[in-house]
PDB file of N, CA, C and O in Angstrom:
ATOM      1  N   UNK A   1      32.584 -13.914 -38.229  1.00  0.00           N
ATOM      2  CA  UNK A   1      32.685 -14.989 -37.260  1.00  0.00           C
ATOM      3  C   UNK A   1      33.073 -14.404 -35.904  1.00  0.00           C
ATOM      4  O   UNK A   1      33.595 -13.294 -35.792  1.00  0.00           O
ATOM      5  N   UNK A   2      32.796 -15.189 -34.909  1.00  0.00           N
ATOM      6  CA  UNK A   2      32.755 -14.724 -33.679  1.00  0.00           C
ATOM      7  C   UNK A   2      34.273 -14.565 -33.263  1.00  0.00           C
ATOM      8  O   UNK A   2      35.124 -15.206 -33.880  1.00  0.00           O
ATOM      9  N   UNK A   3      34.554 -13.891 -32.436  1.00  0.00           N
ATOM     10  CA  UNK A   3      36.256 -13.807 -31.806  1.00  0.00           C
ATOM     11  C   UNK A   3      36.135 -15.033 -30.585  1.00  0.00           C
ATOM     12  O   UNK A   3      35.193 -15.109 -29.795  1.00  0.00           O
ATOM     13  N   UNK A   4      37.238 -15.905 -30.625  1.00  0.00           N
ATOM     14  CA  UNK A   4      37.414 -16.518 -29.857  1.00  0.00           C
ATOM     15  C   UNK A   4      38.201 -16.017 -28.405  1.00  0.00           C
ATOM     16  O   UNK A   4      39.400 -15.956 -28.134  1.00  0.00           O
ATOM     17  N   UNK A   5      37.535 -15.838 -27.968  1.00  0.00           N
ATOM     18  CA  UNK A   5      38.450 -14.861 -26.306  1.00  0.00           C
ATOM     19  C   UNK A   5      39.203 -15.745 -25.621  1.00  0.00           C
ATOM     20  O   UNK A   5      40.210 -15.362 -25.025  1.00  0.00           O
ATOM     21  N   UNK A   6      38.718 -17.342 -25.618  1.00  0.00           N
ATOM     22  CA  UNK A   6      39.883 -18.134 -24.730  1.00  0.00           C
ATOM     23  C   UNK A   6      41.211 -18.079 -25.499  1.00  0.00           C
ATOM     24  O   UNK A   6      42.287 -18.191 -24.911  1.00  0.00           O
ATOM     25  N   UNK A   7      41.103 -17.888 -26.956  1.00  0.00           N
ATOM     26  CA  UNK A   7      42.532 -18.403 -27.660  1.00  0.00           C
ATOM     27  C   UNK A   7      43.241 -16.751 -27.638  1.00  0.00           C
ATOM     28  O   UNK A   7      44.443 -16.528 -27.787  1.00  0.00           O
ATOM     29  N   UNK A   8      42.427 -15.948 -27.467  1.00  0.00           N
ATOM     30  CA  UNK A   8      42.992 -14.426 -27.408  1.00  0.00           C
ATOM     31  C   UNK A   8      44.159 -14.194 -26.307  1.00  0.00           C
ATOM     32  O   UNK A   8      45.336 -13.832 -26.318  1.00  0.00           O
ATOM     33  N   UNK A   9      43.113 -14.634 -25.269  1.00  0.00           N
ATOM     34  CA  UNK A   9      43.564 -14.476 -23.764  1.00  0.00           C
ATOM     35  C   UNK A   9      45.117 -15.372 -23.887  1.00  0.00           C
ATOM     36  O   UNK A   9      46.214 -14.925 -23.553  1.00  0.00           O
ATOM     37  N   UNK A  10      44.853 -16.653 -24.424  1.00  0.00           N
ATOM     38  CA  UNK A  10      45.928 -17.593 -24.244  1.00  0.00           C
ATOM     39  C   UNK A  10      47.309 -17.266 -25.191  1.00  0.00           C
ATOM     40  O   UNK A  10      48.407 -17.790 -25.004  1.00  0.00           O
ATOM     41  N   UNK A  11      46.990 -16.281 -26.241  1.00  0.00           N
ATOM     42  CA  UNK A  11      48.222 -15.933 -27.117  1.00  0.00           C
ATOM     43  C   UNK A  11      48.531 -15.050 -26.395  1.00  0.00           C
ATOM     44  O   UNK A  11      49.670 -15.188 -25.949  1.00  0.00           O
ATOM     45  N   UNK A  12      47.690 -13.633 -25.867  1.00  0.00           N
ATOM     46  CA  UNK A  12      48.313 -12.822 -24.944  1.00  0.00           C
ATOM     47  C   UNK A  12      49.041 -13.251 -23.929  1.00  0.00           C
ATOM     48  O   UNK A  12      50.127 -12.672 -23.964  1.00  0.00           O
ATOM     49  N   UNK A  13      48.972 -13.961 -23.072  1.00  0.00           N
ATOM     50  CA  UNK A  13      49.705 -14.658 -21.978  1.00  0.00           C
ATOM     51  C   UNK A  13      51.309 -14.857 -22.295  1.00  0.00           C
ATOM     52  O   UNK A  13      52.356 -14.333 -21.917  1.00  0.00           O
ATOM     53  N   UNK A  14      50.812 -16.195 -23.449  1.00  0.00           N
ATOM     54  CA  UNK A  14      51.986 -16.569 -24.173  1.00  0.00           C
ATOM     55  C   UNK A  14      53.182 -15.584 -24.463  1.00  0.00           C
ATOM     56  O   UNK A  14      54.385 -15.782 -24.294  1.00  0.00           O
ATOM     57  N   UNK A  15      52.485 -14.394 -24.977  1.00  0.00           N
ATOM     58  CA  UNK A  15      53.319 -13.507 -25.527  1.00  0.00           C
ATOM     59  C   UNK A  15      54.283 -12.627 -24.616  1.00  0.00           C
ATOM     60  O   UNK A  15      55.432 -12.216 -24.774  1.00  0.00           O
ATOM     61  N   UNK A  16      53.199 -12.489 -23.446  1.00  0.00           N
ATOM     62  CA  UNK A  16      53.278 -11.660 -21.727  1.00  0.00           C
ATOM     63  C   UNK A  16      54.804 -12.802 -21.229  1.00  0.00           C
ATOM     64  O   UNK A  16      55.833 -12.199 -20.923  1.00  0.00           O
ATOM     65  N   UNK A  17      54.822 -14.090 -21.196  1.00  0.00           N
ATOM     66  CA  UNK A  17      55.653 -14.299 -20.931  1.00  0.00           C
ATOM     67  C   UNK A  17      56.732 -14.580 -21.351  1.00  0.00           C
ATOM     68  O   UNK A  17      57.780 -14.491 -20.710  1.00  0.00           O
ATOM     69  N   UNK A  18      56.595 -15.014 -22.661  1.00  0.00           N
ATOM     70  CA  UNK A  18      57.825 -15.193 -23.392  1.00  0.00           C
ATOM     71  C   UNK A  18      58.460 -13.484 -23.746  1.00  0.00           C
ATOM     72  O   UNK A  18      59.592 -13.721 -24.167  1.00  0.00           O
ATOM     73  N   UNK A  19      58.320 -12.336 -23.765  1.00  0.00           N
ATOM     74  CA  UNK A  19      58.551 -11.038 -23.844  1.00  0.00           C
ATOM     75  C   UNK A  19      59.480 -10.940 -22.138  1.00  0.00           C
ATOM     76  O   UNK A  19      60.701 -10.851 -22.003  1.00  0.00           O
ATOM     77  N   UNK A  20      58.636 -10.984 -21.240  1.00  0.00           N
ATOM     78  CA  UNK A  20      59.130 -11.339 -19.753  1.00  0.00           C
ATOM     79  C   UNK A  20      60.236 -11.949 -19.817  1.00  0.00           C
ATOM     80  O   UNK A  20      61.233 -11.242 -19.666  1.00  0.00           O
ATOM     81  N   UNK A  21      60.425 -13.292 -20.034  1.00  0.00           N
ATOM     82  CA  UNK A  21      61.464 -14.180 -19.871  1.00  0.00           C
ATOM     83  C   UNK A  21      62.853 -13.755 -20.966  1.00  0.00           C
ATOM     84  O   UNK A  21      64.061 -13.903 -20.778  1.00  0.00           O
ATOM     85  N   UNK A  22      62.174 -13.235 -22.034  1.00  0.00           N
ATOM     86  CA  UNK A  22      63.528 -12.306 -22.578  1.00  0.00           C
ATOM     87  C   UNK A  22      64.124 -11.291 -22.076  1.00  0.00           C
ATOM     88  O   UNK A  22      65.235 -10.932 -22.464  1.00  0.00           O
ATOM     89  N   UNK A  23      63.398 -10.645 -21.063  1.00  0.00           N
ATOM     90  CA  UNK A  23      64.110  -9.387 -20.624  1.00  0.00           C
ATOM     91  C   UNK A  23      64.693  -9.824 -19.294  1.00  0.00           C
ATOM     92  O   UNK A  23      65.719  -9.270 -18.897  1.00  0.00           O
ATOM     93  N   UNK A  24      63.999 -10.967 -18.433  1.00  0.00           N
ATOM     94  CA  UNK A  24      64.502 -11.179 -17.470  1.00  0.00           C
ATOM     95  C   UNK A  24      64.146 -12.354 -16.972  1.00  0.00           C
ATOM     96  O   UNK A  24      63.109 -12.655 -16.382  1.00  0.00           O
ATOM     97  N   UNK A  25      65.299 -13.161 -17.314  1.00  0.00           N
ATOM     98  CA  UNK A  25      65.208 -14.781 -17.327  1.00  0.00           C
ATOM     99  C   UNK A  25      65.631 -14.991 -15.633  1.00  0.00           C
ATOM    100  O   UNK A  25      65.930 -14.275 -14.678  1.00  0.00           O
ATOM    101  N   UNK A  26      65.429 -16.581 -15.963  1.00  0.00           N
ATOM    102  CA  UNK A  26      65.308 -16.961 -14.426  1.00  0.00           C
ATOM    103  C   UNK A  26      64.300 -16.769 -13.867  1.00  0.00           C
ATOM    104  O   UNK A  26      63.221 -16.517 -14.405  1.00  0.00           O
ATOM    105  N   UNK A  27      64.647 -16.915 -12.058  1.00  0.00           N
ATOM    106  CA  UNK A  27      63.754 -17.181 -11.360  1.00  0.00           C
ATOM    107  C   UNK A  27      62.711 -15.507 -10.934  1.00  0.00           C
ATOM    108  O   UNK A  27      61.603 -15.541 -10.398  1.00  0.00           O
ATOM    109  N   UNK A  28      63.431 -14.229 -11.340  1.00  0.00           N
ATOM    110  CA  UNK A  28      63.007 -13.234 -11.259  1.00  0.00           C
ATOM    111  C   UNK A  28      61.998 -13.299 -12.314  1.00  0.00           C
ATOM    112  O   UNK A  28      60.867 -13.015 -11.920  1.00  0.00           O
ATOM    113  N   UNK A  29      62.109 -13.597 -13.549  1.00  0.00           N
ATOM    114  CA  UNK A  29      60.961 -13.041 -14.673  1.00  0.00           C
ATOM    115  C   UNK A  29      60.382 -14.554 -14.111  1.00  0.00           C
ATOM    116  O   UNK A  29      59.228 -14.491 -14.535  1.00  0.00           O
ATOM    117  N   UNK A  30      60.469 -15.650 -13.533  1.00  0.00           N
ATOM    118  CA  UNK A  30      58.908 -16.240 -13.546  1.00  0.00           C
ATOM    119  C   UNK A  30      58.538 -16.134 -12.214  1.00  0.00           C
ATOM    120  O   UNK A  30      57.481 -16.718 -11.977  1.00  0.00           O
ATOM    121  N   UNK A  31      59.163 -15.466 -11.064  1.00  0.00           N
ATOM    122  CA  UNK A  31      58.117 -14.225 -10.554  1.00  0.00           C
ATOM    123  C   UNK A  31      57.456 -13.319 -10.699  1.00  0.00           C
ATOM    124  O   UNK A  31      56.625 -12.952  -9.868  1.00  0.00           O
ATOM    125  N   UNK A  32      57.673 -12.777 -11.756  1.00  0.00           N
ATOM    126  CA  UNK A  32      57.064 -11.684 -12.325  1.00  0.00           C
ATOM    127  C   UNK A  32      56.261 -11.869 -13.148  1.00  0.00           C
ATOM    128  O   UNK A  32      55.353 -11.060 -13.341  1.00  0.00           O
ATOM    129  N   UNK A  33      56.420 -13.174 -13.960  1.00  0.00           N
ATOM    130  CA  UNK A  33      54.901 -14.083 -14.458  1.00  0.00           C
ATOM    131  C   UNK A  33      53.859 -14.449 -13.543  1.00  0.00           C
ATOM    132  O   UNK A  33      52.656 -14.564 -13.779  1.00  0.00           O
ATOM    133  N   UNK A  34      54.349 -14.580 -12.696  1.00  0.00           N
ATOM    134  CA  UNK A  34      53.478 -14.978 -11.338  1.00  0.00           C
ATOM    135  C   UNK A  34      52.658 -14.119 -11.209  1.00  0.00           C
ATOM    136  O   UNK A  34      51.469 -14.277 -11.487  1.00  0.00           O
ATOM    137  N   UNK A  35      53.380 -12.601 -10.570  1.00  0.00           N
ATOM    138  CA  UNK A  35      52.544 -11.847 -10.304  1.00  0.00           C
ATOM    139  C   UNK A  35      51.444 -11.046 -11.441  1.00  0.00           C
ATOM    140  O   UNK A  35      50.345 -10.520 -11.269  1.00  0.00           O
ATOM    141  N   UNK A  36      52.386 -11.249 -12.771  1.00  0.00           N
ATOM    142  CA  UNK A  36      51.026 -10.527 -13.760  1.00  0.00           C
ATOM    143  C   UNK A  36      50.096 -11.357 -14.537  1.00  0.00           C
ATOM    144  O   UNK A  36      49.410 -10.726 -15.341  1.00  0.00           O
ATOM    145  N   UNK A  37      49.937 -12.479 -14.489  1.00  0.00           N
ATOM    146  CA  UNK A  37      49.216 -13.697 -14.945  1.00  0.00           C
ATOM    147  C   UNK A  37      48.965 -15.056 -14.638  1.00  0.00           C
ATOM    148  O   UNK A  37      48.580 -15.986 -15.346  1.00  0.00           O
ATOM    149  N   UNK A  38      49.322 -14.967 -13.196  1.00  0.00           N
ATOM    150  CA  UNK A  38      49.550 -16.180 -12.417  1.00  0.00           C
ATOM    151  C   UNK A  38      50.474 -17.620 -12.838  1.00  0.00           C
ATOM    152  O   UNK A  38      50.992 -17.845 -13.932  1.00  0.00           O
ATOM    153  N   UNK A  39      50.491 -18.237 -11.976  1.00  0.00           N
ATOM    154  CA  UNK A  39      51.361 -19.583 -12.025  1.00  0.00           C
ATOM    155  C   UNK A  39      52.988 -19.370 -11.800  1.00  0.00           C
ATOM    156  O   UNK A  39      53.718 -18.407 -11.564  1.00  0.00           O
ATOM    157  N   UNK A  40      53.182 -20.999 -12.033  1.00  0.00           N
ATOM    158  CA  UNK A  40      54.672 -20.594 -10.995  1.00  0.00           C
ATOM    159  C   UNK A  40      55.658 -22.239 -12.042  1.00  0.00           C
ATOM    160  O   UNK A  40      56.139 -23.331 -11.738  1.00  0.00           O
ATOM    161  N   UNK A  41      55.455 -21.351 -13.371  1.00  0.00           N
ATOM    162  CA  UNK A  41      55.845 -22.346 -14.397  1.00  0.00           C
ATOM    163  C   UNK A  41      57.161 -21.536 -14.539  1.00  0.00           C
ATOM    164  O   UNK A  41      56.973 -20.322 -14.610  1.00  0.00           O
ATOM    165  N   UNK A  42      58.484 -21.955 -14.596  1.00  0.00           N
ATOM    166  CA  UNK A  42      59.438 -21.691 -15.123  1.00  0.00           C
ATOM    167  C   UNK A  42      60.243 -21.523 -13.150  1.00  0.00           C
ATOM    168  O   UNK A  42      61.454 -21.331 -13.041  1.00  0.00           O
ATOM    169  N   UNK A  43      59.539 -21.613 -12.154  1.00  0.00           N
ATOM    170  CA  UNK A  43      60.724 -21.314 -11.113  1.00  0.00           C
ATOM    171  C   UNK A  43      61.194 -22.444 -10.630  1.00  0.00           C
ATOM    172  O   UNK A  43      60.413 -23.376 -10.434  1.00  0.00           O
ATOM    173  N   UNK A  44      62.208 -22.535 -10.421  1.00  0.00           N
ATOM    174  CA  UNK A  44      62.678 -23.429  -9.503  1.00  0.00           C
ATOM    175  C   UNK A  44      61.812 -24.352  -8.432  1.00  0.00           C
ATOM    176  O   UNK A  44      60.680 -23.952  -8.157  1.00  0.00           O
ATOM    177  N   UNK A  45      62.175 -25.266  -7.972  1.00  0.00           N
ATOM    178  CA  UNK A  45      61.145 -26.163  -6.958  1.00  0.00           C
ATOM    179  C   UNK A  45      61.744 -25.389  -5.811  1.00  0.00           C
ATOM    180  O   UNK A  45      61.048 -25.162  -4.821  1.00  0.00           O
ATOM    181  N   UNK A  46      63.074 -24.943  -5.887  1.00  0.00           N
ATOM    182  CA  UNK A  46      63.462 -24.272  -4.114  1.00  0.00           C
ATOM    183  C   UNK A  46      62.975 -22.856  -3.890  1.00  0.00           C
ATOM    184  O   UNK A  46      63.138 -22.307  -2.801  1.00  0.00           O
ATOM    185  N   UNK A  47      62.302 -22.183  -5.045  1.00  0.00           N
ATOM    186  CA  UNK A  47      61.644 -20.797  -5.096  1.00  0.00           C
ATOM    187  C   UNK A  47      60.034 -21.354  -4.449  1.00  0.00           C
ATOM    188  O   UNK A  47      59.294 -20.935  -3.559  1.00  0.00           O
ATOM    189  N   UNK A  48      59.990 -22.204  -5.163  1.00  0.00           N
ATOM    190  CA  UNK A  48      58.637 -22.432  -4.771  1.00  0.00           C
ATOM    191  C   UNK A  48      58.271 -22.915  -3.499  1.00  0.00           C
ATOM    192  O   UNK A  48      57.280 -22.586  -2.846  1.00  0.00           O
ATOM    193  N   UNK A  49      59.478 -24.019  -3.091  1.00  0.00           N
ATOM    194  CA  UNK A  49      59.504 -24.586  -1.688  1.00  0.00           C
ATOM    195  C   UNK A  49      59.108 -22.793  -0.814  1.00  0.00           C
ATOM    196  O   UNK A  49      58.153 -22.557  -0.074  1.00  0.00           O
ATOM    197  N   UNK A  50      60.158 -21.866  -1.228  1.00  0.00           N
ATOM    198  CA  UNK A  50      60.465 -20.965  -0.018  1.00  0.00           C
ATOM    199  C   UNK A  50      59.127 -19.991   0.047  1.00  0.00           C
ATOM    200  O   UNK A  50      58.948 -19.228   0.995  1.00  0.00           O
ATOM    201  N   UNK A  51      57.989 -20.129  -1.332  1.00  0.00           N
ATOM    202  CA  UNK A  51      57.017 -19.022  -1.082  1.00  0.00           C
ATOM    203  C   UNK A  51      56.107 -20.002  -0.162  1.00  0.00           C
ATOM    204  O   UNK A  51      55.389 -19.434   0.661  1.00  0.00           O
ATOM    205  N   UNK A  52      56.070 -21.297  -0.215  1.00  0.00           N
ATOM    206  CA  UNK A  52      54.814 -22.026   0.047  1.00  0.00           C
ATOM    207  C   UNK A  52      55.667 -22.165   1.963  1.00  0.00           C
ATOM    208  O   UNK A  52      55.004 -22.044   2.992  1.00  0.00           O
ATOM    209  N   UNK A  53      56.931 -22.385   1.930  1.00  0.00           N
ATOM    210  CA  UNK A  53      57.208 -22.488   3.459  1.00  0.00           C
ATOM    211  C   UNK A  53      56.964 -21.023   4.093  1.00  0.00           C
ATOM    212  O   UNK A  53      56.884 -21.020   5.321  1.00  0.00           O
ATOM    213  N   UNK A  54      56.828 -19.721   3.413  1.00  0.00           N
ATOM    214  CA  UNK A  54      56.605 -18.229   4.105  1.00  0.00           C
ATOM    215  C   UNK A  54      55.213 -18.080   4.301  1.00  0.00           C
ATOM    216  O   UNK A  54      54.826 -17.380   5.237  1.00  0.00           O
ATOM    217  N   UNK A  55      54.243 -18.751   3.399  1.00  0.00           N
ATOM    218  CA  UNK A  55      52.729 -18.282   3.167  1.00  0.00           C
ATOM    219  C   UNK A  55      52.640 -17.530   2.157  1.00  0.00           C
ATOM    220  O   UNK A  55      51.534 -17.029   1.956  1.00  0.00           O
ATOM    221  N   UNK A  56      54.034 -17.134   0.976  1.00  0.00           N
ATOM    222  CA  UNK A  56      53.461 -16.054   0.170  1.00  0.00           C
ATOM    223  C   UNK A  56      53.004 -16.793  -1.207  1.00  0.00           C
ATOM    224  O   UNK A  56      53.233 -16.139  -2.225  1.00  0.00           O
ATOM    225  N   UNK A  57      52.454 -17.935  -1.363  1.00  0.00           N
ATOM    226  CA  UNK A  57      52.045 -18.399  -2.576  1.00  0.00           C
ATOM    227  C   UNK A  57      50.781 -17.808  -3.285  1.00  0.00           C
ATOM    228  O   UNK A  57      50.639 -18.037  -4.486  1.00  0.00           O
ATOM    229  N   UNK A  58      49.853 -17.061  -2.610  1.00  0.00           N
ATOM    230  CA  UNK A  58      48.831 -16.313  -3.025  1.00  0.00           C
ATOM    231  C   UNK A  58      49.799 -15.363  -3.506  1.00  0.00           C
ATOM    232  O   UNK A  58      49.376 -15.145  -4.641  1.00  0.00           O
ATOM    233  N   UNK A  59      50.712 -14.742  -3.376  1.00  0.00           N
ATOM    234  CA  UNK A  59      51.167 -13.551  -4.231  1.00  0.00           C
ATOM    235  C   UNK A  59      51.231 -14.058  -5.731  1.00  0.00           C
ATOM    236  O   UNK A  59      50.670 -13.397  -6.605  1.00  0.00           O
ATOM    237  N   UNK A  60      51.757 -14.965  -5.968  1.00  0.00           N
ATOM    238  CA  UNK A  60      51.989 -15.831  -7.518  1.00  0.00           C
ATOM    239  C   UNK A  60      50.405 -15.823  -7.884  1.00  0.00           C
ATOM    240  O   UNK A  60      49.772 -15.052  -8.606  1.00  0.00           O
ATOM    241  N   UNK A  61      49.924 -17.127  -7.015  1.00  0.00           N
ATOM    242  CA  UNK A  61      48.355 -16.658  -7.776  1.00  0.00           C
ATOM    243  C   UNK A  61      47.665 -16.256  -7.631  1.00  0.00           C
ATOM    244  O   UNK A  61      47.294 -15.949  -8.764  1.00  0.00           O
ATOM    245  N   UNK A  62      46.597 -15.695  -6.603  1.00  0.00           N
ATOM    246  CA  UNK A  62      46.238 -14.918  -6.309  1.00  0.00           C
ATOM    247  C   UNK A  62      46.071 -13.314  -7.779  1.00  0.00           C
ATOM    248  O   UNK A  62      45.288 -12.832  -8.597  1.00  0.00           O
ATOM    249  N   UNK A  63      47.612 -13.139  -7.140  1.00  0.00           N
ATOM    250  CA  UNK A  63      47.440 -11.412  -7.688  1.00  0.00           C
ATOM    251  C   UNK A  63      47.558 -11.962  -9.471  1.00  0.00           C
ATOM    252  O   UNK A  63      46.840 -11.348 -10.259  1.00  0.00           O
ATOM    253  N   UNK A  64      48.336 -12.944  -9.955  1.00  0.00           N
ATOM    254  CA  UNK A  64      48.215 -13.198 -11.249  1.00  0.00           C
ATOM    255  C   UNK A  64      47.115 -13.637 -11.891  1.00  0.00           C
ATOM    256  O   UNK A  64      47.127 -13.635 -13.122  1.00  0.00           O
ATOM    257  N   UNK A  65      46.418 -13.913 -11.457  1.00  0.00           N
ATOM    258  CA  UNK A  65      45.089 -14.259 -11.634  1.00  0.00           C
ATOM    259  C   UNK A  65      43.510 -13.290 -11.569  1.00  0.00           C
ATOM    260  O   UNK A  65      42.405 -13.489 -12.075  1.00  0.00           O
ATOM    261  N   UNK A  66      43.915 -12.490 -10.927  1.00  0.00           N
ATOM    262  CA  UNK A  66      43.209 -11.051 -10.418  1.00  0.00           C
ATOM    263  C   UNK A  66      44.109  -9.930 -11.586  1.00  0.00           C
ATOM    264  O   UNK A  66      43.567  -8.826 -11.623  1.00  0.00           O
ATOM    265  N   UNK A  67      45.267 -10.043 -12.441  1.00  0.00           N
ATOM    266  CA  UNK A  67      45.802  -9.028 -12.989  1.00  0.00           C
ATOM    267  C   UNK A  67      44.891  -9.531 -14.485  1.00  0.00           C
ATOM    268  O   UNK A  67      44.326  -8.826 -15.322  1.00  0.00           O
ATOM    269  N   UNK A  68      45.038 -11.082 -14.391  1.00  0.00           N
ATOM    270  CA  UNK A  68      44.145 -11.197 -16.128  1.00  0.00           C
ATOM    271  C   UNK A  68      43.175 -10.672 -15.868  1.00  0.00           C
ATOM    272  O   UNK A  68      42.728  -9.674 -16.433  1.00  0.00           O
ATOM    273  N   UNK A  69      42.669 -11.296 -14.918  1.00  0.00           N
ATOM    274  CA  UNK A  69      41.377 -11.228 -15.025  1.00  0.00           C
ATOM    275  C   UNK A  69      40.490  -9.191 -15.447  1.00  0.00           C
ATOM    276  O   UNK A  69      39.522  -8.790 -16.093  1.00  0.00           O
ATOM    277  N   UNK A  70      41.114  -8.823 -14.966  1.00  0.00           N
ATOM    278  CA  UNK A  70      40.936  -7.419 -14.739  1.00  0.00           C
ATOM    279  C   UNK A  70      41.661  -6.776 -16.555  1.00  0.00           C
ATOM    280  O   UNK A  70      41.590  -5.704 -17.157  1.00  0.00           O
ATOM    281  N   UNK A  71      42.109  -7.714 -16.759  1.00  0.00           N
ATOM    282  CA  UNK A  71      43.442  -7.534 -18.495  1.00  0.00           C
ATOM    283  C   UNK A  71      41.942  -8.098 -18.983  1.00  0.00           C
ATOM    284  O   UNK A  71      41.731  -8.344 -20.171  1.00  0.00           O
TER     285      UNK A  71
END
């Protein structure tokens, strides 16, 4: 039977962040989710207020999104 790649991709993730968030909880490891698989699930609304008031919200998705994709 065929390999399913969306459910692959989606356990890897899963795993990418919950591994992340054990080593470094808070608002640092879901920056660092950000940057290696995009999104901006687990930060704060005032983390998020401060990337979207600087212009750096393409760093979250942008580069997390460009790191799967390339994974």
């Amino acid at each position: 039977a065929p390999v399913n790649l969306e459910y692959v991709a989606f356990v890897g993730r899963d795993l990418v962040v919950r591994r992340v968030l054990s080593w470094m909880p808070g608002n640092e490891g879901a920056l660092l989710i950000g940057i290696l698989v995009g999104g901006n699930a687990g930060m704060t609304s005032h983390l998020r207020s401060m990337f979207t008031r600087v212009g750096l919200t393409h760093i979250i998705a942008a580069s997390g999104y460009n790191v799967s994709v390339i994974a």
